[in-house]
TORTI-437307 format. One record per residue: residue number from 0; chain; x, y, z of N, C-alpha, C, O, CB in turn. Coordinates in pm, whole numbers. Glycine has a CB too. Layout:
<atoms>
{i:NUM; ch:A; nc1:X; nc2:Y; nc3:Z; cac1:X; cac2:Y; cac3:Z; cc1:X; cc2:Y; cc3:Z; oc1:X; oc2:Y; oc3:Z; cbc1:X; cbc2:Y; cbc3:Z} .
...
</atoms>
This chain:
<atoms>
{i:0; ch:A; nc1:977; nc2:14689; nc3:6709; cac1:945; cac2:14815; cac3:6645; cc1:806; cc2:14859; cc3:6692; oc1:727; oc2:14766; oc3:6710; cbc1:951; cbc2:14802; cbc3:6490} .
{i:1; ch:A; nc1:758; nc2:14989; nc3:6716; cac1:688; cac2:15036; cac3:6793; cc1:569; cc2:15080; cc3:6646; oc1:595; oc2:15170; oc3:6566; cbc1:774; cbc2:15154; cbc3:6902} .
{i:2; ch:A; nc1:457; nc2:15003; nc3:6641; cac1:381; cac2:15050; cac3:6562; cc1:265; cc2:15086; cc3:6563; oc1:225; oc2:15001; oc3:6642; cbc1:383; cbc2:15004; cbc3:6503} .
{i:3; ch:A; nc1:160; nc2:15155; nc3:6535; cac1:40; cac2:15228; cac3:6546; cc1:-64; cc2:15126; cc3:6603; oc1:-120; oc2:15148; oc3:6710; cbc1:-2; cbc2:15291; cbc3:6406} .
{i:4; ch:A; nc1:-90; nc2:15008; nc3:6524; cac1:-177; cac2:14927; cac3:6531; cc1:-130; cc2:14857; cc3:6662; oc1:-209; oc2:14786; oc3:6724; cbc1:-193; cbc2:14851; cbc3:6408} .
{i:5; ch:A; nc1:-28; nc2:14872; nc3:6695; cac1:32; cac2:14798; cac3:6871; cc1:-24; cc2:14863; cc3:6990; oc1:-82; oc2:14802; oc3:7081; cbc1:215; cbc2:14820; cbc3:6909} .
{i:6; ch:A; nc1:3; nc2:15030; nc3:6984; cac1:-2; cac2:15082; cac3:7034; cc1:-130; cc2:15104; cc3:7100; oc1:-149; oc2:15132; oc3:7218; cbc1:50; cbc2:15134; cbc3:6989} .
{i:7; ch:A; nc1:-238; nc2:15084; nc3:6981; cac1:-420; cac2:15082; cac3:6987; cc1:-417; cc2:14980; cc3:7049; oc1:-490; oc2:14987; oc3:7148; cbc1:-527; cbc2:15070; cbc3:6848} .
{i:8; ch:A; nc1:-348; nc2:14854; nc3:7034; cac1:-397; cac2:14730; cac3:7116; cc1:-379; cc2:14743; cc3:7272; oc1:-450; oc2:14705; oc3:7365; cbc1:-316; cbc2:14599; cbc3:7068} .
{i:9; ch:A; nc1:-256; nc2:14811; nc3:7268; cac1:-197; cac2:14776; cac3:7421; cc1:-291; cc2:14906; cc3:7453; oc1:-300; oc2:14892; oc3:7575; cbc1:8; cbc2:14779; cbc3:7465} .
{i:10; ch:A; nc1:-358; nc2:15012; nc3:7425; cac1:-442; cac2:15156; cac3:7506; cc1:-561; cc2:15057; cc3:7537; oc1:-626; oc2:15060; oc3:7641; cbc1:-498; cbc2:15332; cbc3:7387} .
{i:11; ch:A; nc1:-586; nc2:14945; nc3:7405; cac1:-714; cac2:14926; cac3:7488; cc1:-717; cc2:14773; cc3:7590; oc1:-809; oc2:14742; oc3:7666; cbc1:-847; cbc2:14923; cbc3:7367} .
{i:12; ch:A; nc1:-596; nc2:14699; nc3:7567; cac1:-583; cac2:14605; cac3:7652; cc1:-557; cc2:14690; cc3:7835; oc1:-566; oc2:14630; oc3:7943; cbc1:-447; cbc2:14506; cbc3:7581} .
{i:13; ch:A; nc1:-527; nc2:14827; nc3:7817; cac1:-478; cac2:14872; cac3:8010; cc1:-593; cc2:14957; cc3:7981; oc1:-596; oc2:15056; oc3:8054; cbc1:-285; cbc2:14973; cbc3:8081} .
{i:14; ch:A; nc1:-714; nc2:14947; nc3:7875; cac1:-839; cac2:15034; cac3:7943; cc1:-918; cc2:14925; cc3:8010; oc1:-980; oc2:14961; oc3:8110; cbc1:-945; cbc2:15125; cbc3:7826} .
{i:15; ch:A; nc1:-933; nc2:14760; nc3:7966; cac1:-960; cac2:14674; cac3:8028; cc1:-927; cc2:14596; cc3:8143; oc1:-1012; oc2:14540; oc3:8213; cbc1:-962; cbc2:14637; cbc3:7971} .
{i:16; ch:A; nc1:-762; nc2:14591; nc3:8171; cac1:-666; cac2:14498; cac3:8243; cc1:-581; cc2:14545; cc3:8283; oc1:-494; oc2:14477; oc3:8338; cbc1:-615; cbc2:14407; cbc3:8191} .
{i:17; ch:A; nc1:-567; nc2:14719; nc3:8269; cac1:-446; cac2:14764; cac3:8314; cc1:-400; cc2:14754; cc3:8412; oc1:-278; oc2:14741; oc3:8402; cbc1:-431; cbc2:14852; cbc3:8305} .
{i:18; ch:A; nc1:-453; nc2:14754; nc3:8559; cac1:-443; cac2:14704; cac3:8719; cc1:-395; cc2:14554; cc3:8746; oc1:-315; oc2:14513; oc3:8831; cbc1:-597; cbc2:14714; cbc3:8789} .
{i:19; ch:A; nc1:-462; nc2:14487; nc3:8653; cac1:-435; cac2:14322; cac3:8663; cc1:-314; cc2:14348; cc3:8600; oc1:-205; oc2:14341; oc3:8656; cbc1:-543; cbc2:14198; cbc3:8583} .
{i:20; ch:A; nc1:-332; nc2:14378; nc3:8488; cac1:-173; cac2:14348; cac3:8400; cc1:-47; cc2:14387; cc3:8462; oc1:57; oc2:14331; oc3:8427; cbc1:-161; cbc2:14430; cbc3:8259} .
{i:21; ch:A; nc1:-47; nc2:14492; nc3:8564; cac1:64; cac2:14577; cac3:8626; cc1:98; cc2:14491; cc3:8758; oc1:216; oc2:14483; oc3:8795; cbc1:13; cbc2:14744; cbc3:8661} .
{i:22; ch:A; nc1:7; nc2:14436; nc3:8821; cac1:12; cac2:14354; cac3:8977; cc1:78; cc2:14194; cc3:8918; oc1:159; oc2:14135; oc3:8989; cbc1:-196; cbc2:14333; cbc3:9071} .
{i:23; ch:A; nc1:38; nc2:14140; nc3:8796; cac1:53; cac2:14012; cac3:8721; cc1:171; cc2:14010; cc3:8662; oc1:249; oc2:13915; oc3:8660; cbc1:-45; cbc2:13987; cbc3:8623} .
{i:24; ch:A; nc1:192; nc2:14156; nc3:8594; cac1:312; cac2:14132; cac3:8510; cc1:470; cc2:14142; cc3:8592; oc1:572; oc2:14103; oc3:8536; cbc1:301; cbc2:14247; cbc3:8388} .
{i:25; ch:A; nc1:471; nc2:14213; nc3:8762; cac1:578; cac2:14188; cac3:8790; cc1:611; cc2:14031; cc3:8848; oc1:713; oc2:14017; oc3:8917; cbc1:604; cbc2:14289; cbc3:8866} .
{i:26; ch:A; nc1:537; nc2:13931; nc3:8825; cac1:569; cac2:13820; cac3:8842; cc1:633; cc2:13696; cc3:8731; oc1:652; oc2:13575; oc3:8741; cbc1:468; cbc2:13797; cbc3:8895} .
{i:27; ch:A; nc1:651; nc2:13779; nc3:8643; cac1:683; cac2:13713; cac3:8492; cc1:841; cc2:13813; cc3:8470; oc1:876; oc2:13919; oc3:8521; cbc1:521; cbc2:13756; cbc3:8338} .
{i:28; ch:A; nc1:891; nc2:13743; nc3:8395; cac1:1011; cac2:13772; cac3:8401; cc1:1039; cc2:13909; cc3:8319; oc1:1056; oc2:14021; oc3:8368; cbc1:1083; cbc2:13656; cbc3:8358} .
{i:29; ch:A; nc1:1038; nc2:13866; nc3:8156; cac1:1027; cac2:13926; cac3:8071; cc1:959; cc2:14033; cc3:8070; oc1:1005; oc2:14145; oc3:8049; cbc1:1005; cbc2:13870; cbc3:8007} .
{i:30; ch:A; nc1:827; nc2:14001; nc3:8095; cac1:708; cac2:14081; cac3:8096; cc1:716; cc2:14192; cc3:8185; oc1:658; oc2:14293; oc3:8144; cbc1:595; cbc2:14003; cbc3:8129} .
{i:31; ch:A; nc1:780; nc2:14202; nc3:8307; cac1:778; cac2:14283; cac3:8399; cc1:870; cc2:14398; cc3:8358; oc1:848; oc2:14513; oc3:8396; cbc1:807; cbc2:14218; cbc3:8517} .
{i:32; ch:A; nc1:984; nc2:14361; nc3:8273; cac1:1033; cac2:14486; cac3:8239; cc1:950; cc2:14654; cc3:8126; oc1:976; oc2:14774; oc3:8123; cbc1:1156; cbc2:14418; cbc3:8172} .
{i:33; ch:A; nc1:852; nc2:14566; nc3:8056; cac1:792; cac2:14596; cac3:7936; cc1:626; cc2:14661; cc3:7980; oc1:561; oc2:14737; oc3:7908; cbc1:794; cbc2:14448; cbc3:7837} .
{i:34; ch:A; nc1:600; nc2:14630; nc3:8059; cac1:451; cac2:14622; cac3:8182; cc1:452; cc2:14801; cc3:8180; oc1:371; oc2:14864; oc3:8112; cbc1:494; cbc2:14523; cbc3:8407} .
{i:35; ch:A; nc1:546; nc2:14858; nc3:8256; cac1:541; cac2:14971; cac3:8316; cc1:526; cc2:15071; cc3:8168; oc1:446; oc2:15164; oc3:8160; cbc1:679; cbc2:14992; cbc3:8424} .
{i:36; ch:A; nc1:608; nc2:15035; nc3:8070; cac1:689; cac2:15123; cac3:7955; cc1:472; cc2:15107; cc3:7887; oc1:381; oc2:15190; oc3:7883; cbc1:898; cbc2:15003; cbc3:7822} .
{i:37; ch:A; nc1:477; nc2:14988; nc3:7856; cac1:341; cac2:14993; cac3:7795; cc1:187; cc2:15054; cc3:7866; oc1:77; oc2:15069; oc3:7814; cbc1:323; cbc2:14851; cbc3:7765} .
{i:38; ch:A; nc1:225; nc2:15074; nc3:7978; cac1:105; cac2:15166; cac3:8028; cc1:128; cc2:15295; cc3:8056; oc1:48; oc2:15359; oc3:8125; cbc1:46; cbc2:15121; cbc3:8145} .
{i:39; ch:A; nc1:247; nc2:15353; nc3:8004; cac1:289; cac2:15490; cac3:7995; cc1:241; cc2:15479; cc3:7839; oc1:120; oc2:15470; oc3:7818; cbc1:464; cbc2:15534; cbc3:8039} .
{i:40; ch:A; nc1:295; nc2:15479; nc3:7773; cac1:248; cac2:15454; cac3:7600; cc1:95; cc2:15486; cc3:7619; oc1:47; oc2:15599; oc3:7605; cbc1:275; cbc2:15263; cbc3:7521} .
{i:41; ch:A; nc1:16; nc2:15363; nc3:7655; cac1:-120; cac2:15367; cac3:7641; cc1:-197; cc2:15457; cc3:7733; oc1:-319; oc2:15450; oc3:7749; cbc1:-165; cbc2:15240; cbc3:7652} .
{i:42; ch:A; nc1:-104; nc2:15554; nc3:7800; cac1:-143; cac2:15674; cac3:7899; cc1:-276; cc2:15648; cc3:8010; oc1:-384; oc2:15704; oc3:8028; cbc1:-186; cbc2:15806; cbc3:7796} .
{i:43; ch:A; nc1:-198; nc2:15521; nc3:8077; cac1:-307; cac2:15503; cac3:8174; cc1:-268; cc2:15586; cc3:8284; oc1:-152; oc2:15621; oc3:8306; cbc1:-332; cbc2:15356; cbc3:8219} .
{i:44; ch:A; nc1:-394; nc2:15625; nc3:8369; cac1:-348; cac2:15757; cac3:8460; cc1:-251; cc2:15703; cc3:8545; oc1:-219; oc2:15594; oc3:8593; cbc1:-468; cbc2:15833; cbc3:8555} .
{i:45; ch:A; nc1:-208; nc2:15853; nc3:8546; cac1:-75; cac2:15817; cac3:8637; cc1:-96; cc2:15739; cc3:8806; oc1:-47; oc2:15639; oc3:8858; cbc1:7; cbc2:15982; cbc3:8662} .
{i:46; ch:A; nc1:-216; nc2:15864; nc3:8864; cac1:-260; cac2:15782; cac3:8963; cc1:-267; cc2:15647; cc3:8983; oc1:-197; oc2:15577; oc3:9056; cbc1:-350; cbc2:15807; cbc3:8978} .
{i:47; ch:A; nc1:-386; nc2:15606; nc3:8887; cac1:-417; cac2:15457; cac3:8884; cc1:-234; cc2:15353; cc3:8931; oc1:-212; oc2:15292; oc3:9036; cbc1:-491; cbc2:15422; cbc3:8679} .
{i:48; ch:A; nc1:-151; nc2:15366; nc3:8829; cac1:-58; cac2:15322; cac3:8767; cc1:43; cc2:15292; cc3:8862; oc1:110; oc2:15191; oc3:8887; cbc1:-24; cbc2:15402; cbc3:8670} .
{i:49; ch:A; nc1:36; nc2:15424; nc3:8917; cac1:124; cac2:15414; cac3:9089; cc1:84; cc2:15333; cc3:9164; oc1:143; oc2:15226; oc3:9179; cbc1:118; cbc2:15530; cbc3:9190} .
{i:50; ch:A; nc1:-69; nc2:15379; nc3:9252; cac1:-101; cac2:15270; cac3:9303; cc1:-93; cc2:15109; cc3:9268; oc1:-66; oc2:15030; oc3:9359; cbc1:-194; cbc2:15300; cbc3:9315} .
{i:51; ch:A; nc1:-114; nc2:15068; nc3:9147; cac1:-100; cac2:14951; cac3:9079; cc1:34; cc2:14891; cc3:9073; oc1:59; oc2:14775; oc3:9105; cbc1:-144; cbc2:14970; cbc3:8957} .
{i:52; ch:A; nc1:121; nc2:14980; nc3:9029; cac1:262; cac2:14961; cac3:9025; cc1:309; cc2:14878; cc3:9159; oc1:338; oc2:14759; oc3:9161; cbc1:333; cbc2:15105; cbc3:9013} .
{i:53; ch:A; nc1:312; nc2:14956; nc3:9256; cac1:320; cac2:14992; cac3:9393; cc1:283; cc2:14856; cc3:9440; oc1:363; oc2:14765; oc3:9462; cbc1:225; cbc2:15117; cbc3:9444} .
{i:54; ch:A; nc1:127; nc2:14851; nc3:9456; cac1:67; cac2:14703; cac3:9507; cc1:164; cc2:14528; cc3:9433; oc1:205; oc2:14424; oc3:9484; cbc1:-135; cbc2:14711; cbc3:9430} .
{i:55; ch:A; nc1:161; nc2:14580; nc3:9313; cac1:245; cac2:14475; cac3:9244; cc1:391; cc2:14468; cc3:9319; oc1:417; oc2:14366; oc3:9382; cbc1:264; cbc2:14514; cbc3:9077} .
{i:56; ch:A; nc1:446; nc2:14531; nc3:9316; cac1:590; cac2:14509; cac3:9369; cc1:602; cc2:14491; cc3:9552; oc1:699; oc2:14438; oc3:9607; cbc1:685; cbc2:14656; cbc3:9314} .
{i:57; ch:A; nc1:478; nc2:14548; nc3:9630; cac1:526; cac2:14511; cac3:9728; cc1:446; cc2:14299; cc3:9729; oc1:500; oc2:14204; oc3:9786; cbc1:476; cbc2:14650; cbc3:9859} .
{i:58; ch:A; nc1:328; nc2:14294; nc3:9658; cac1:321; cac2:14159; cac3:9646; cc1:400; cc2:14084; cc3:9620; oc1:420; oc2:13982; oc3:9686; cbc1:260; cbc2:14129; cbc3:9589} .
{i:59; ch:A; nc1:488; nc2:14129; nc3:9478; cac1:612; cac2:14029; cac3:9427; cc1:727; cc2:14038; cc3:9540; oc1:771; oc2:13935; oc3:9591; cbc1:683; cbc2:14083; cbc3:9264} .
{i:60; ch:A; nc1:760; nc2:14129; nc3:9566; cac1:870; cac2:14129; cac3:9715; cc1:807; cc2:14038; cc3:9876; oc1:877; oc2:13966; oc3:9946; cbc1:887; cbc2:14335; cbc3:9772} .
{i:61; ch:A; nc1:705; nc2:14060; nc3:9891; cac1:659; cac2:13986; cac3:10013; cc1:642; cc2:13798; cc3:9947; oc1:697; oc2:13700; oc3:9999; cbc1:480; cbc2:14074; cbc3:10073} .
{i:62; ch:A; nc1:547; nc2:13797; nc3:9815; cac1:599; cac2:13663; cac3:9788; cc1:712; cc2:13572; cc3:9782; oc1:711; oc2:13449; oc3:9780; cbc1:577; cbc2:13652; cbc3:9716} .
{i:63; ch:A; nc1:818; nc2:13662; nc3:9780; cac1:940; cac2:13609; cac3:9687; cc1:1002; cc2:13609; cc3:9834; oc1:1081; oc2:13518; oc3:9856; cbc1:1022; cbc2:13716; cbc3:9536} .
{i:64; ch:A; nc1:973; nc2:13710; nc3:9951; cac1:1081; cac2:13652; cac3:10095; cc1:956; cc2:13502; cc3:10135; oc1:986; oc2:13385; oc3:10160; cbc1:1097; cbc2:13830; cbc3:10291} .
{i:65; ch:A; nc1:839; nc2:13558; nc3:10127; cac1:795; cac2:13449; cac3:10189; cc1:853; cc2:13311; cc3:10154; oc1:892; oc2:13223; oc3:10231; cbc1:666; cbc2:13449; cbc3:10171} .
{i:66; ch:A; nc1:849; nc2:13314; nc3:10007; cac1:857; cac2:13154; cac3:9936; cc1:966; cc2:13144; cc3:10004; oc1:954; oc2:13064; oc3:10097; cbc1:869; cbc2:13117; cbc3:9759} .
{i:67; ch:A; nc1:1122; nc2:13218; nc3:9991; cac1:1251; cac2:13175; cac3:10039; cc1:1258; cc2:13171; cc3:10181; oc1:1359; oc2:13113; oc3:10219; cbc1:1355; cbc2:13257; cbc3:9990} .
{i:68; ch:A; nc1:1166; nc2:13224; nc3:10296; cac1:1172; cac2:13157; cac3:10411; cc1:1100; cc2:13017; cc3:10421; oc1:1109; oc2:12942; oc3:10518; cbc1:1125; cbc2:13242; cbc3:10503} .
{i:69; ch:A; nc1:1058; nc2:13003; nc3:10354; cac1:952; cac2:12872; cac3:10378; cc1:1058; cc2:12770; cc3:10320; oc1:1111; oc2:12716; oc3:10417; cbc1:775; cbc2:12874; cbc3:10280} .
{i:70; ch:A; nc1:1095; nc2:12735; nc3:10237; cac1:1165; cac2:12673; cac3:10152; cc1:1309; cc2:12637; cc3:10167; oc1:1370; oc2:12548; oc3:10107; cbc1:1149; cbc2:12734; cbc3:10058} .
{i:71; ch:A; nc1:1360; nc2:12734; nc3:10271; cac1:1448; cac2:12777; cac3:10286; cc1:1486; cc2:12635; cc3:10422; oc1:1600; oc2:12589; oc3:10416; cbc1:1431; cbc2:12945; cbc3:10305} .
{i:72; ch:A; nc1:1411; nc2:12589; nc3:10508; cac1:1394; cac2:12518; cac3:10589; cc1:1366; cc2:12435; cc3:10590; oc1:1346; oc2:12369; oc3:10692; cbc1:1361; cbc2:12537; cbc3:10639} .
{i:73; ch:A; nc1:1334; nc2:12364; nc3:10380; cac1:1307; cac2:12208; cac3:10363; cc1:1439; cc2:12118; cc3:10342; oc1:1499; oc2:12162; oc3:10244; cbc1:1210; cbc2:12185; cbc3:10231} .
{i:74; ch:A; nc1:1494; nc2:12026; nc3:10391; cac1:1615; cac2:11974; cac3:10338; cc1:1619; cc2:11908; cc3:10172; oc1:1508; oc2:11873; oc3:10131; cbc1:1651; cbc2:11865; cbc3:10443} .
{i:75; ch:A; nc1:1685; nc2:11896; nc3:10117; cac1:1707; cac2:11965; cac3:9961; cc1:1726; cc2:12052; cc3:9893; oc1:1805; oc2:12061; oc3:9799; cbc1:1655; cbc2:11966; cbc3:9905} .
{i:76; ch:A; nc1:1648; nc2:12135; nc3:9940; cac1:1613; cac2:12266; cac3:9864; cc1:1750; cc2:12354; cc3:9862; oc1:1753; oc2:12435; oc3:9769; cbc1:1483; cbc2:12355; cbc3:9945} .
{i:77; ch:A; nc1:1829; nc2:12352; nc3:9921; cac1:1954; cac2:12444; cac3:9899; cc1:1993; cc2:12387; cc3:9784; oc1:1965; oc2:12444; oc3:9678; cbc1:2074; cbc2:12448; cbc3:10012} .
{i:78; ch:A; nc1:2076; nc2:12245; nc3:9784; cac1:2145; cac2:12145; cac3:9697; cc1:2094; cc2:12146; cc3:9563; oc1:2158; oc2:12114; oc3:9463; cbc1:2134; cbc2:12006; cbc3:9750} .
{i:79; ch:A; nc1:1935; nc2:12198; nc3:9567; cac1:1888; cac2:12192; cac3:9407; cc1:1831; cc2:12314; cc3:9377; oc1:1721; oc2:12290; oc3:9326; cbc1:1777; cbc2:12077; cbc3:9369} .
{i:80; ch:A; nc1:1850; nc2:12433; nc3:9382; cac1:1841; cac2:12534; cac3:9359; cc1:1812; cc2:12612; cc3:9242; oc1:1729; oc2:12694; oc3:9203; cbc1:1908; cbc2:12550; cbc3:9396} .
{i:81; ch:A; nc1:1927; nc2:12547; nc3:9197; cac1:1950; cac2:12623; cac3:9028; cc1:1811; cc2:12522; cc3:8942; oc1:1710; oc2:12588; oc3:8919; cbc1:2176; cbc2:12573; cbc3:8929} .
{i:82; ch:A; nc1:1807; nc2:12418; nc3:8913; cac1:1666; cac2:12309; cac3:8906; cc1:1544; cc2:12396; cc3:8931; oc1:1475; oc2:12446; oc3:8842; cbc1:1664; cbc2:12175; cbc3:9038} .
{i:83; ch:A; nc1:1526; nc2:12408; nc3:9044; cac1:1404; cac2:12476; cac3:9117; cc1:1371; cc2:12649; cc3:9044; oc1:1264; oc2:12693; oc3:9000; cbc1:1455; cbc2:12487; cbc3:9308} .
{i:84; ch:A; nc1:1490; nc2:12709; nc3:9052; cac1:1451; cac2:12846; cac3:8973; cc1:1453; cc2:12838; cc3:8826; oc1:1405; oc2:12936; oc3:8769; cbc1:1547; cbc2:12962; cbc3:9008} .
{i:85; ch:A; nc1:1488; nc2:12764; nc3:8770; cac1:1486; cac2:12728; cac3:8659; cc1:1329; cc2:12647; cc3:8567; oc1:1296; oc2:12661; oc3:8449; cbc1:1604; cbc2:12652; cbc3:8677} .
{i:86; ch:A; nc1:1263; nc2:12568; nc3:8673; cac1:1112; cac2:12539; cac3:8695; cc1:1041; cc2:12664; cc3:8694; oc1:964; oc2:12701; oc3:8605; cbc1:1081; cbc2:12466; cbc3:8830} .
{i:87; ch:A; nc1:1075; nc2:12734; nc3:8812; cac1:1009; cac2:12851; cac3:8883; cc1:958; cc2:12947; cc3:8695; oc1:852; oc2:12971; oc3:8639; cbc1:1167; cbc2:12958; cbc3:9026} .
{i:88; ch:A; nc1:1110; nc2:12971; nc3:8662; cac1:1124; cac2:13043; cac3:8485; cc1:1011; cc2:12991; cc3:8386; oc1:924; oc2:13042; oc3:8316; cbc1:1287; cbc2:12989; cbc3:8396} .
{i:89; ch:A; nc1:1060; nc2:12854; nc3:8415; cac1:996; cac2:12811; cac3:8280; cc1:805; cc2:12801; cc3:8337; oc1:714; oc2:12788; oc3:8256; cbc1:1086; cbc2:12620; cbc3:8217} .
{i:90; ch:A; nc1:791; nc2:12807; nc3:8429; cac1:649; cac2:12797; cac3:8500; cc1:574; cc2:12966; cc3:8469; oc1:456; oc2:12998; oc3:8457; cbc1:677; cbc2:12757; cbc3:8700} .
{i:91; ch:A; nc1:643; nc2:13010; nc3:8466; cac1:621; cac2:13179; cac3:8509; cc1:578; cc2:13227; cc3:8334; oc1:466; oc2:13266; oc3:8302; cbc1:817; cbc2:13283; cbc3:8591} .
{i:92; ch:A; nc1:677; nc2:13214; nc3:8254; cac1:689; cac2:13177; cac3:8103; cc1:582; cc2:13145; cc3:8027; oc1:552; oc2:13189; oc3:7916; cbc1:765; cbc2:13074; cbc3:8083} .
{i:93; ch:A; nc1:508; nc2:13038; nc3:8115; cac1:389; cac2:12978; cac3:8035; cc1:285; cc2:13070; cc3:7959; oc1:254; oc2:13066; oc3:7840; cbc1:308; cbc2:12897; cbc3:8130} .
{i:94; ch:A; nc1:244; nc2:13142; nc3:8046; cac1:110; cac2:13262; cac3:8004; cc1:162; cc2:13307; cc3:7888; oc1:82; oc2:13296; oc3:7795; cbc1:74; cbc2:13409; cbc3:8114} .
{i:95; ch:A; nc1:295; nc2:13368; nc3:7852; cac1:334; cac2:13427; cac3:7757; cc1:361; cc2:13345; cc3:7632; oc1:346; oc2:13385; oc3:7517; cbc1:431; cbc2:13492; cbc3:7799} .
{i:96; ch:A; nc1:405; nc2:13219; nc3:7672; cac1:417; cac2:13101; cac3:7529; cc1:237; cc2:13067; cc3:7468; oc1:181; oc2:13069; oc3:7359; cbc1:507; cbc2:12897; cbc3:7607} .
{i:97; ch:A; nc1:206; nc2:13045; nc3:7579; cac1:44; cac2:13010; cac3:7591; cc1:-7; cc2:13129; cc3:7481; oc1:-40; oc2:13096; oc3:7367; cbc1:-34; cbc2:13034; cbc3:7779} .
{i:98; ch:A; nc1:-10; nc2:13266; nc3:7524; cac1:-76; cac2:13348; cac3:7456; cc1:-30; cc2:13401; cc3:7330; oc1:-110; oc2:13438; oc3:7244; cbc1:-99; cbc2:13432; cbc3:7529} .
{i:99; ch:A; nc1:114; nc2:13408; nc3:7312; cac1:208; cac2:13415; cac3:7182; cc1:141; cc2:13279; cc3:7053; oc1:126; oc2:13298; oc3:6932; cbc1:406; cbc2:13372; cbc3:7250} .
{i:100; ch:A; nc1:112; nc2:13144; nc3:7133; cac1:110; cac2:13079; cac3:7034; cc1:-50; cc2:13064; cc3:7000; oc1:-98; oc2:13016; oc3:6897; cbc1:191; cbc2:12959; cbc3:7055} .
{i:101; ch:A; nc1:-91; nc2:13096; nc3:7068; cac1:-320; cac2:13133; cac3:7053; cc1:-296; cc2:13240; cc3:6960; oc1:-381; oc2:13221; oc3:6872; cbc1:-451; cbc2:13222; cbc3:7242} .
{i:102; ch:A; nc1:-205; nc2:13378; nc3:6918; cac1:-186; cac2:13475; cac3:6877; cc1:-156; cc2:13423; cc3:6702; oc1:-205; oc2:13475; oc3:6602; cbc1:-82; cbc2:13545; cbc3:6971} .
{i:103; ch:A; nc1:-81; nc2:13334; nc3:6706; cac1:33; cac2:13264; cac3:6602; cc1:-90; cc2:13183; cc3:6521; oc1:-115; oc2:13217; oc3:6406; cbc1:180; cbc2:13141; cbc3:6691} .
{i:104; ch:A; nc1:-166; nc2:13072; nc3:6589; cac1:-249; cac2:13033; cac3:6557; cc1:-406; cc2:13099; cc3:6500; oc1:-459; oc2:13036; oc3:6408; cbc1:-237; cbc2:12976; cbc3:6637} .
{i:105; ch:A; nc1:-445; nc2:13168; nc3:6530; cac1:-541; cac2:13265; cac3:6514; cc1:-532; cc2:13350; cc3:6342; oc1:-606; oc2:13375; oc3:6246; cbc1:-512; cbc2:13371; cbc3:6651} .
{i:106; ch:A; nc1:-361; nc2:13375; nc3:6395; cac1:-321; cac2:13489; cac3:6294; cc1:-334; cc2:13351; cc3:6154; oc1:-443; oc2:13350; oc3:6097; cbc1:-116; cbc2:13588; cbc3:6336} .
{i:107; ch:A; nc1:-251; nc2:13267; nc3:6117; cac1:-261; cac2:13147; cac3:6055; cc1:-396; cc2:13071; cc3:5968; oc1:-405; oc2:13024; oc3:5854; cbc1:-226; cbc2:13076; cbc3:6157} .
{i:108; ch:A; nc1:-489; nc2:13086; nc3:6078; cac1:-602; cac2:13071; cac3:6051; cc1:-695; cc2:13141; cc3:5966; oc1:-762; oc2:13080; oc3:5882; cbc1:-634; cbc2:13065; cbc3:6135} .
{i:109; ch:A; nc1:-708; nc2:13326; nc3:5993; cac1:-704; cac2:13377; cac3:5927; cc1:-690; cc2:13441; cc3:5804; oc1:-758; oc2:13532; oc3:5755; cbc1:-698; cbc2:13375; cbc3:5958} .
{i:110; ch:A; nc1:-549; nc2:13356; nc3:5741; cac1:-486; cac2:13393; cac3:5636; cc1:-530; cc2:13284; cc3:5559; oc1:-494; oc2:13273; oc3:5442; cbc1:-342; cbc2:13417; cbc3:5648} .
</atoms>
């Protein structure tokens, strides 16, 4: 649910990180769908946003052939695949468990 006090957080988390957050967040799974929607919300310029956008996805696309040519030529690596992207998930994941539960904790503390 989309609420006021969210909305202030995320304007002023992309007046600080908005470039990082947009190049960072298409490398996370979840996060990458939600990245773009939340810096329209928090009306970061469009300019900026493109360019940012832009740089992020051709990084995540050039990483993602690189890794699979490289990898692609170790013996194993076909045979264990599903293992390996499944690491890759739960590796990628972390920042967001990491910062969800500093969030959880904090809030807890507080009360």
């Amino acid at each position: 649910m989309l609420r006021t006090d969210r909305l202030a957080t995320a304007e002023a988390f992309f007046n600080r990180r908005g470039p990082l957050a947009l190049v960072i967040g298409r490398f996370v799974p979840i996060v990458r769908t939600y990245v773009p929607v939340a810096a329209g919300t928090a009306q970061m310029p469009y300019r900026n946003f493109v360019i940012w956008n832009v740089g992020g996805a051709l990084a995540w696309v050039g990483s993602m052939v690189l890794i699979g040519a490289l990898l692609g030529h170790i013996p194993g690596i076909t045979h264990s695949i599903d293992g390996i992207i499944l690491l890759i998930l739960g590796i990628s994941m972390l920042p967001v468990a990491i910062s969800a539960t500093t969030s959880y904790i904090k809030k807890r503390r507080a009360t």
